[in-house]
C-alpha positions as CSV (number, residue, x, y, z in Angstrom):
1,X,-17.3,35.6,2.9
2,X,-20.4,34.9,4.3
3,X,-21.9,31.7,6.0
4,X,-23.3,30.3,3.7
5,X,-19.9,30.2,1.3
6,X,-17.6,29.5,4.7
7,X,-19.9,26.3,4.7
8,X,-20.3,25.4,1.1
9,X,-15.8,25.7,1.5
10,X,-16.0,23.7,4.1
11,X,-17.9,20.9,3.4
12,X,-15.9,20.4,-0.4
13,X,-12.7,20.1,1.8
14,X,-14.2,17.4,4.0
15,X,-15.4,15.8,0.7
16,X,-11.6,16.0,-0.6
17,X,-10.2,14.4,2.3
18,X,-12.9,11.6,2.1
19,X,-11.6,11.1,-1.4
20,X,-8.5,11.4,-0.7
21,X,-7.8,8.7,2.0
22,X,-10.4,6.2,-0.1
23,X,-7.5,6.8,-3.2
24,X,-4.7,6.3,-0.6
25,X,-6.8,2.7,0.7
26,X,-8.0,1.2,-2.4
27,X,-4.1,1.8,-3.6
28,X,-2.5,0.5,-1.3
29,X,-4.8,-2.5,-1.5
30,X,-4.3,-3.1,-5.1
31,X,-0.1,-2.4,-5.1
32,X,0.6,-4.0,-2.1
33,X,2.1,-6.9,-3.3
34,X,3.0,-8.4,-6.7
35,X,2.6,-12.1,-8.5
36,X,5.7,-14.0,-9.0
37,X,5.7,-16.0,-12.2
38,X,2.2,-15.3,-14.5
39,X,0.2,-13.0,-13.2
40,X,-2.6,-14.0,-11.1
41,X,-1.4,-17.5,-11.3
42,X,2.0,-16.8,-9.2
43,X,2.1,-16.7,-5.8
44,X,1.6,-12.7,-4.3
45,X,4.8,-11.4,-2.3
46,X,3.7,-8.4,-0.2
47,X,6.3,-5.6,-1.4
48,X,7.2,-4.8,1.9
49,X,8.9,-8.5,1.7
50,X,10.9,-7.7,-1.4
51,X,12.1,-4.2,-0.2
52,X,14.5,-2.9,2.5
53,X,14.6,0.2,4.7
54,X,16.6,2.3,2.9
55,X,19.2,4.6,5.2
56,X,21.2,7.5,4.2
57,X,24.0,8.9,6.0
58,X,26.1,11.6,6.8
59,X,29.6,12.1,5.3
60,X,31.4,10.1,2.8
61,X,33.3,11.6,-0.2
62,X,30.1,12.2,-2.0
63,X,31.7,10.6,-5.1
64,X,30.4,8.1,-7.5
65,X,30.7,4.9,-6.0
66,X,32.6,2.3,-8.4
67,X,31.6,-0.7,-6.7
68,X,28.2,0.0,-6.7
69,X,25.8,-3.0,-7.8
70,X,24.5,-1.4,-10.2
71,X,27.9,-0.7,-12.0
72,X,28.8,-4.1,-11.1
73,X,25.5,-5.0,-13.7
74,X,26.2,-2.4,-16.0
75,X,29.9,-3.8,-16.3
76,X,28.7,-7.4,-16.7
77,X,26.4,-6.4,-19.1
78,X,28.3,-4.8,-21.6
79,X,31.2,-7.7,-20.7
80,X,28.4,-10.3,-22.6
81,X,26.6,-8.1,-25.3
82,X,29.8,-7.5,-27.2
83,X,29.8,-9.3,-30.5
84,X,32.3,-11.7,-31.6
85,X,33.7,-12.7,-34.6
86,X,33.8,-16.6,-35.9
């Protein structure tokens, strides 16, 4: 590869980064927080208000865990949807 090719490389990678972290900004500018109620009329939450830190640890059974809110929903859910007879 000769100089002139080692440059021409060189300078599309710069160019990708530049891209790259412009993507990454105007993204995180536009998702950063969401309208509650009608969009644009809400009131924005930043995301980072909404959401927790998740942590995972070590150990546990590494079963299915029952009690899970989720299940909880999913339990409540079908509870109400079943249809009744009158």
């Amino acid at each position: 590869m000769n100089q002139k090719e080692l440059a021409d490389t060189l300078e599309k990678n710069e160019l990708a980064v530049i891209c790259q972290r412009e993507l990454k900004s105007n993204l995180k500018k536009k998702f950063q927080c969401v309208f509650e109620g009608i969009a644009k009329q809400g009131n924005p939450t930043l995301l980072n208000k909404i959401y927790t830190e998740l942590y995972i640890t070590e150990g546990g059974t590494g079963e299915v865990n029952n009690e899970h809110e989720l299940r909880q929903i999913e339990t409540t859910t079908r509870k109400t949807s079943k249809t009744r007879d009158c």
